[in-house]
Biopython code that builds the backbone (N, CA, C, O; Angstrom):
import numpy as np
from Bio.PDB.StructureBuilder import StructureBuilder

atoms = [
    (1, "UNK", "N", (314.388, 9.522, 161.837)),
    (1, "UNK", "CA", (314.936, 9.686, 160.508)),
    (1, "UNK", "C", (313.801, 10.112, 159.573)),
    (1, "UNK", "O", (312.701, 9.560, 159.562)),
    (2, "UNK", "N", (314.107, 11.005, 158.889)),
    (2, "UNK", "CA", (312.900, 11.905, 157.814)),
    (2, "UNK", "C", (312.198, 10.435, 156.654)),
    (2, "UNK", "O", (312.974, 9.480, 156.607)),
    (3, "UNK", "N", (311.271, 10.317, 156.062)),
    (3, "UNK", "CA", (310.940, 9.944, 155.647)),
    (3, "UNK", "C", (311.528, 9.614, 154.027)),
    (3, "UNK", "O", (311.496, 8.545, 153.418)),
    (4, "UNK", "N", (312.048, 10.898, 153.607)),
    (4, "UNK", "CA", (312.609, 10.748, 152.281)),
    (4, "UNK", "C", (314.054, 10.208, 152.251)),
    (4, "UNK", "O", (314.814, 10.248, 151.284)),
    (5, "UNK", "N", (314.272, 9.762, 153.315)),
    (5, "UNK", "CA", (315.678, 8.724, 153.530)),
    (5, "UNK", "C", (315.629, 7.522, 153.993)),
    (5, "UNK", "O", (316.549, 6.874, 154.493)),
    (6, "UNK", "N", (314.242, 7.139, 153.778)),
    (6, "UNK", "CA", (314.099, 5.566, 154.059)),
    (6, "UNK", "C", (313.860, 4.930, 152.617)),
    (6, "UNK", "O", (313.589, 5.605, 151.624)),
    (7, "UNK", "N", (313.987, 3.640, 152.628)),
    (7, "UNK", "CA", (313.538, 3.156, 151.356)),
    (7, "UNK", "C", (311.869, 2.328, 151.492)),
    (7, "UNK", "O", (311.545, 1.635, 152.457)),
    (8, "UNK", "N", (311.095, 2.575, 150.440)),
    (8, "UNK", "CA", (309.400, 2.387, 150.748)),
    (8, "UNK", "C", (309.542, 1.357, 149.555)),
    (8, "UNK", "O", (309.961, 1.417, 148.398)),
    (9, "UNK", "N", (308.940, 0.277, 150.463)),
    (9, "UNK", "CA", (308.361, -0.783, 149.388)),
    (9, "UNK", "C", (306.602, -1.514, 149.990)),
    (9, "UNK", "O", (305.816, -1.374, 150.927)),
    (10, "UNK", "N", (306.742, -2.282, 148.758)),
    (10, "UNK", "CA", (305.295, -3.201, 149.786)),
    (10, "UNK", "C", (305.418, -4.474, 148.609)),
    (10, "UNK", "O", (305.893, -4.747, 147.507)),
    (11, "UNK", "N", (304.546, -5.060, 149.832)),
    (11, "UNK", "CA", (304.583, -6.805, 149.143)),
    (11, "UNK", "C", (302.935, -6.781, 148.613)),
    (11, "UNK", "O", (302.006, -6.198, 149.171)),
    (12, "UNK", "N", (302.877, -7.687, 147.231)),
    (12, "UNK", "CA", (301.300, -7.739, 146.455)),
    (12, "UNK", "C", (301.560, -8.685, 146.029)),
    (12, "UNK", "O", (302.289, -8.982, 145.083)),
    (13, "UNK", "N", (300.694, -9.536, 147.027)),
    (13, "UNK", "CA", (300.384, -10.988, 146.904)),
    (13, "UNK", "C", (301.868, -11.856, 146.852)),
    (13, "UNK", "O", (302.278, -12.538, 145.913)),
    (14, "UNK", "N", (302.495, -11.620, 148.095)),
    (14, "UNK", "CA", (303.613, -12.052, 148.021)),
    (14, "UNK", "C", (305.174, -11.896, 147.580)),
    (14, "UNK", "O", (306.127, -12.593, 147.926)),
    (15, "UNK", "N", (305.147, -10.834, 146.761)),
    (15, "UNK", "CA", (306.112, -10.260, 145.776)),
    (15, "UNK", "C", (306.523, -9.181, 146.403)),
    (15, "UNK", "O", (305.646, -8.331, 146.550)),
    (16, "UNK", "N", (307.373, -8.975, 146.746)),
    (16, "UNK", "CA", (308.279, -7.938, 147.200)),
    (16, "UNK", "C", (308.599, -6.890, 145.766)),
    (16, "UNK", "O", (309.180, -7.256, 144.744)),
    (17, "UNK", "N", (307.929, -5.253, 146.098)),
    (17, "UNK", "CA", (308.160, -4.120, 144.624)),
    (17, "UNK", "C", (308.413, -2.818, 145.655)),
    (17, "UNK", "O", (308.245, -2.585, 146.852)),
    (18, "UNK", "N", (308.874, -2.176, 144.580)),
    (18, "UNK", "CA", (309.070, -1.024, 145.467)),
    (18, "UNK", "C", (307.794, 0.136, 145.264)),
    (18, "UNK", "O", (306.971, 0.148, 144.349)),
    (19, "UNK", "N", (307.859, 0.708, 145.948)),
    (19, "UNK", "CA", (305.896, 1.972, 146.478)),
    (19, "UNK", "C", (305.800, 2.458, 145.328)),
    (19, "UNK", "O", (306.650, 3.284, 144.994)),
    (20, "UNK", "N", (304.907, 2.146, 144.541)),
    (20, "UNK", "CA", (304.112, 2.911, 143.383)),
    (20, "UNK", "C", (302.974, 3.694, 143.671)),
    (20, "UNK", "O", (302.083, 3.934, 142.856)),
    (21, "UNK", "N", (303.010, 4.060, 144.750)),
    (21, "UNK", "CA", (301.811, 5.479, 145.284)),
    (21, "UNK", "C", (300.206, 4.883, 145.583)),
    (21, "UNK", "O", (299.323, 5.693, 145.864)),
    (22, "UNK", "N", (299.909, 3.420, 145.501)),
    (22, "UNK", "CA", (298.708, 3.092, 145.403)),
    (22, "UNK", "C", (298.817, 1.906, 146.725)),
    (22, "UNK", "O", (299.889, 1.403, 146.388)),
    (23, "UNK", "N", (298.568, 1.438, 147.501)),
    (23, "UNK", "CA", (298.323, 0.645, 148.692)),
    (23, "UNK", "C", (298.891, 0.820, 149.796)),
    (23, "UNK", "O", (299.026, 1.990, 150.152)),
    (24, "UNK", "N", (299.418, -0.294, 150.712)),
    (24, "UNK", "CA", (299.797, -0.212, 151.622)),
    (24, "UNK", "C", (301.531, -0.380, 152.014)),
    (24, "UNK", "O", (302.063, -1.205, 151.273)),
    (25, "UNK", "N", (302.114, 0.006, 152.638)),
    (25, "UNK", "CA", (303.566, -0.169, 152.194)),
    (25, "UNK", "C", (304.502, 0.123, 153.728)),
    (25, "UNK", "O", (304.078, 0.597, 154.782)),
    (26, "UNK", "N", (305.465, -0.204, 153.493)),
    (26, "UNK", "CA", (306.984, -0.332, 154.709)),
    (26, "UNK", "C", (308.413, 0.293, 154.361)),
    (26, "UNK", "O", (308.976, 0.227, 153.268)),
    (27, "UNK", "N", (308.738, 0.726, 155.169)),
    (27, "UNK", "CA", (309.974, 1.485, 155.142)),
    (27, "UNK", "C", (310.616, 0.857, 155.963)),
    (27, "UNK", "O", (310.388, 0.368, 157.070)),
    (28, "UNK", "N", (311.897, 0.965, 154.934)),
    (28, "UNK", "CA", (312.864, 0.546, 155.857)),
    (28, "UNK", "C", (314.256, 0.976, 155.631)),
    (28, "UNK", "O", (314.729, 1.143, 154.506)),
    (29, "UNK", "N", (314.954, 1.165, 156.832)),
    (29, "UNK", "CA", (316.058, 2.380, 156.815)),
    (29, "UNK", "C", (317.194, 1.282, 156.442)),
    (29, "UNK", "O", (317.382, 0.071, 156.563)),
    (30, "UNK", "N", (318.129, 2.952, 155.675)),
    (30, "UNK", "CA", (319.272, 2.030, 154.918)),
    (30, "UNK", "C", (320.267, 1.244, 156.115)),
    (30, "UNK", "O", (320.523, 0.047, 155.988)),
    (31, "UNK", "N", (320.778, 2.022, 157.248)),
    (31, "UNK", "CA", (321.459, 1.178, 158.131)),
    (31, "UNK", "C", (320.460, -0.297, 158.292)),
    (31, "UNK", "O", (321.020, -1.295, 157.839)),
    (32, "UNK", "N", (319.417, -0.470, 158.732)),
    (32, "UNK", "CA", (318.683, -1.806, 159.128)),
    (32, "UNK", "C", (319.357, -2.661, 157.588)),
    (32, "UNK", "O", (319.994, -3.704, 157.736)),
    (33, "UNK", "N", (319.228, -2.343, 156.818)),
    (33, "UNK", "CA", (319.632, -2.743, 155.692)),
    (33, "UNK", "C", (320.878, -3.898, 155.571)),
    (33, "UNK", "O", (320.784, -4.873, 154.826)),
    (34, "UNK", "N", (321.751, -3.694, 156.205)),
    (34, "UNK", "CA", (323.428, -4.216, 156.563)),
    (34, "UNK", "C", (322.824, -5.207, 157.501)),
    (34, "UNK", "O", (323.730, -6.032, 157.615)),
    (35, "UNK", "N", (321.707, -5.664, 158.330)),
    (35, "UNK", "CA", (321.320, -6.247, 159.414)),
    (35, "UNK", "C", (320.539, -7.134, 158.794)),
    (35, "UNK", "O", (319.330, -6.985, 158.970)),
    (36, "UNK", "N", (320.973, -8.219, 157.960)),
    (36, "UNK", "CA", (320.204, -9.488, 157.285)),
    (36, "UNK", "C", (319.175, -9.916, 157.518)),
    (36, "UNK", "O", (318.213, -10.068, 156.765)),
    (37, "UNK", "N", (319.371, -10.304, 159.322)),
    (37, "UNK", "CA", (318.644, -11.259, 160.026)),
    (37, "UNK", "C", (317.337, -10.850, 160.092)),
    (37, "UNK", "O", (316.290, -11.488, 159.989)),
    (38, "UNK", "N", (317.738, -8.736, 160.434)),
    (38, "UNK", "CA", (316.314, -8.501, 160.882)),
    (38, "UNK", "C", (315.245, -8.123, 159.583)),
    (38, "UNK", "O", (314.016, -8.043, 159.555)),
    (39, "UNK", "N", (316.446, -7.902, 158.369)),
    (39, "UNK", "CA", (315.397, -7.450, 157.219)),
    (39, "UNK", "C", (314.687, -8.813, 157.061)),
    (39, "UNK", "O", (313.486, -9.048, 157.190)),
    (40, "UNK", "N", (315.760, -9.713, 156.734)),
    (40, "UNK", "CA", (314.776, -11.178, 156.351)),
    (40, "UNK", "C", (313.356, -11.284, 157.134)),
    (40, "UNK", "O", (312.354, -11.816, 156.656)),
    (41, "UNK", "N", (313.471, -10.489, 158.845)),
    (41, "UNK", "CA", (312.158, -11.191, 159.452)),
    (41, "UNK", "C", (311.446, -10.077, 159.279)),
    (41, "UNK", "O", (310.602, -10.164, 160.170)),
    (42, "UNK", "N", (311.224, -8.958, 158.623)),
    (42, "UNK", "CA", (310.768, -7.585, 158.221)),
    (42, "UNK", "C", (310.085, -8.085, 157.193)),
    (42, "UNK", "O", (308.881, -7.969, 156.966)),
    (43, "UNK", "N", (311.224, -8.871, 156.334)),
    (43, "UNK", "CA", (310.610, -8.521, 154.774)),
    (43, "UNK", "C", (309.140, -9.935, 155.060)),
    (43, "UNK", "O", (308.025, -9.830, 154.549)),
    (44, "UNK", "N", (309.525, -10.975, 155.858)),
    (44, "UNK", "CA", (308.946, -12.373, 155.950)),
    (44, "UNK", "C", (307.497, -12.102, 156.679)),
    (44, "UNK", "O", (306.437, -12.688, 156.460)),
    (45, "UNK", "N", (307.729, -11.179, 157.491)),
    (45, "UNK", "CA", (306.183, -10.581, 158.514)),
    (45, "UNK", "C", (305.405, -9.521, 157.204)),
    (45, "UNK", "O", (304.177, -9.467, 157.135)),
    (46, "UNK", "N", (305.827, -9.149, 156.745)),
    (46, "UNK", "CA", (305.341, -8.160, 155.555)),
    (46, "UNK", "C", (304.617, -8.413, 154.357)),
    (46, "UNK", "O", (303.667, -7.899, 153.766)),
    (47, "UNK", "N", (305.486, -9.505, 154.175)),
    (47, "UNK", "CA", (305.047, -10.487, 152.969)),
    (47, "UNK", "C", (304.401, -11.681, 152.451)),
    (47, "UNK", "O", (304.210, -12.390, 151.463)),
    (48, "UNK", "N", (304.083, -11.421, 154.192)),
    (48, "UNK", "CA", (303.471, -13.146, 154.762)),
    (48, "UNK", "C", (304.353, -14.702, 154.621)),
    (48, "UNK", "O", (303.828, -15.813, 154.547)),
    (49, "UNK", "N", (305.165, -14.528, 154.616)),
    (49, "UNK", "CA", (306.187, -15.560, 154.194)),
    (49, "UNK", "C", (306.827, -15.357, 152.980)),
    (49, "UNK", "O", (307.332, -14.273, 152.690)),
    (50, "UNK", "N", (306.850, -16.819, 151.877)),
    (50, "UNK", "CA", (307.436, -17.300, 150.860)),
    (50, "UNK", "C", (308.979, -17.211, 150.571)),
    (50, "UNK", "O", (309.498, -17.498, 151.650)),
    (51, "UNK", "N", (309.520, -17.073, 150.072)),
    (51, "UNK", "CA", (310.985, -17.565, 149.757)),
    (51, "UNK", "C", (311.904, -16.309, 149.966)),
    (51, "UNK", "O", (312.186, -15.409, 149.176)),
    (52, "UNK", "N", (312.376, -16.567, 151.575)),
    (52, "UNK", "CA", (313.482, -15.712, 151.734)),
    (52, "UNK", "C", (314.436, -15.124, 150.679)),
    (52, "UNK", "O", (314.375, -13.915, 150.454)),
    (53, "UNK", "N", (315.649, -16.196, 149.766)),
    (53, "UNK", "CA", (316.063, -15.902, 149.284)),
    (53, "UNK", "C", (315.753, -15.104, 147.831)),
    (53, "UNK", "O", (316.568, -14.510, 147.125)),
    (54, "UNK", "N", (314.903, -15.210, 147.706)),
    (54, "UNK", "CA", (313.958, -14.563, 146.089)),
    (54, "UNK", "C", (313.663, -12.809, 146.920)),
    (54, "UNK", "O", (313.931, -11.714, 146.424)),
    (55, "UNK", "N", (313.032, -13.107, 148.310)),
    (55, "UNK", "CA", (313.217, -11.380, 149.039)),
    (55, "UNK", "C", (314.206, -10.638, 149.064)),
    (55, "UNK", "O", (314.188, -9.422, 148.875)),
    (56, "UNK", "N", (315.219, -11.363, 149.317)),
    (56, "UNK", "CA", (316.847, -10.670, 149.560)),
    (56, "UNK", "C", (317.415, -10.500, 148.222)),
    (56, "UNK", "O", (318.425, -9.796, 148.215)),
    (57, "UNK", "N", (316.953, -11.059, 146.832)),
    (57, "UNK", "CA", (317.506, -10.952, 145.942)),
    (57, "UNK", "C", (316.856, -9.799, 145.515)),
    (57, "UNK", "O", (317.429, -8.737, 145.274)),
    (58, "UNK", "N", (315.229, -10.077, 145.387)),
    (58, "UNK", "CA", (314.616, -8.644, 144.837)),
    (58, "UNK", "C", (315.035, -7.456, 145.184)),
    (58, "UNK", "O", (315.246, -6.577, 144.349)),
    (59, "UNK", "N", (315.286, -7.214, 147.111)),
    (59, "UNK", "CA", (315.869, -6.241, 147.448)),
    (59, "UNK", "C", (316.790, -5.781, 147.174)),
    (59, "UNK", "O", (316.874, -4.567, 146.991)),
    (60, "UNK", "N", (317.943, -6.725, 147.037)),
    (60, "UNK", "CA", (319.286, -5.990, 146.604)),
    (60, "UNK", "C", (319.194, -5.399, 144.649)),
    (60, "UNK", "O", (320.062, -4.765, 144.049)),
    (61, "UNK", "N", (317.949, -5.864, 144.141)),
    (61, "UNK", "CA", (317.946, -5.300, 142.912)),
    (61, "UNK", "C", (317.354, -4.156, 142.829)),
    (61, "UNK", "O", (317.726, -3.342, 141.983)),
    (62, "UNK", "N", (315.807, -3.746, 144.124)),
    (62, "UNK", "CA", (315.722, -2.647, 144.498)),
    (62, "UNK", "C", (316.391, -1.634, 144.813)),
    (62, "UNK", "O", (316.092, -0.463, 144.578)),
    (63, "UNK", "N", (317.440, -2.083, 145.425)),
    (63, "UNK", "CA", (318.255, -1.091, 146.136)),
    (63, "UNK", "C", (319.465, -0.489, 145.129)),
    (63, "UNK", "O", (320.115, 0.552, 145.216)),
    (64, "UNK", "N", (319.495, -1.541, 144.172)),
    (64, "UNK", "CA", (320.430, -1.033, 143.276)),
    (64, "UNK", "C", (319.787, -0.213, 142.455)),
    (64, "UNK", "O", (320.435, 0.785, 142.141)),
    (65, "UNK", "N", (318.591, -0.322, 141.951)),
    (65, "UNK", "CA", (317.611, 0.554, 141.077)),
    (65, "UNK", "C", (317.696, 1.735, 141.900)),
    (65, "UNK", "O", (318.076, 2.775, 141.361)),
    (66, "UNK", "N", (317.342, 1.729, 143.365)),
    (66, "UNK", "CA", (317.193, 3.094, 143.682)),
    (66, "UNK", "C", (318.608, 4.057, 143.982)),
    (66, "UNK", "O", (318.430, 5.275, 143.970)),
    (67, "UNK", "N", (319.561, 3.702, 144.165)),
    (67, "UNK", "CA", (321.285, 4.480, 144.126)),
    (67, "UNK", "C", (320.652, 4.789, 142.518)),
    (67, "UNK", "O", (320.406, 5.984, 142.356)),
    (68, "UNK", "N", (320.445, 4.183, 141.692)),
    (68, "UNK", "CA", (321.019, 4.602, 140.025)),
    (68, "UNK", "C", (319.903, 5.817, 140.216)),
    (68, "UNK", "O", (319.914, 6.535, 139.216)),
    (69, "UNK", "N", (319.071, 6.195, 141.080)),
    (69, "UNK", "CA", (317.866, 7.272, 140.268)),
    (69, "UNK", "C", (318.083, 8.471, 141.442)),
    (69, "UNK", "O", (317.448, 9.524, 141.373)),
]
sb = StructureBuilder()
sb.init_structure("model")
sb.init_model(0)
sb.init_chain("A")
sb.init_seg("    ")
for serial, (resi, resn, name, xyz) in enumerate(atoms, 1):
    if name == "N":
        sb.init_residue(resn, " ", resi, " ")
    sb.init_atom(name, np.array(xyz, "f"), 0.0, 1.0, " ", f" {name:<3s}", serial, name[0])
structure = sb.get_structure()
């Protein structure tokens, strides 16, 4: 899958944001997306832990930011 159809984020210092062009960062495709279990252990290996539910919330506010643009 091409690159400009994944969604790019990265975690700084724990915080799940979406790629502002400066560090290190993860993609992850919109189907994996619908697949809870495996984003939760994506977003949890990425981010080094901390609070699942605060990840899944940020994301779904990511994801809504990125449909609106």
């Amino acid at each position: 899958m091409p690159q400009f159809n994944l969604l790019r984020l990265r975690c700084i210092d724990g915080e799940l944001t979406p790629f502002n062009g400066v560090g290190r960062s993860f993609y992850l495709c919109h189907d994996c997306l619908k697949e809870d279990k495996k984003v939760i252990r994506a977003l949890m290996r990425q981010c080094r832990g901390g609070d699942k539910d605060k990840h899944m919330n940020t994301l779904k506010e990511i994801i809504t930011d990125d449909r609106k643009s």
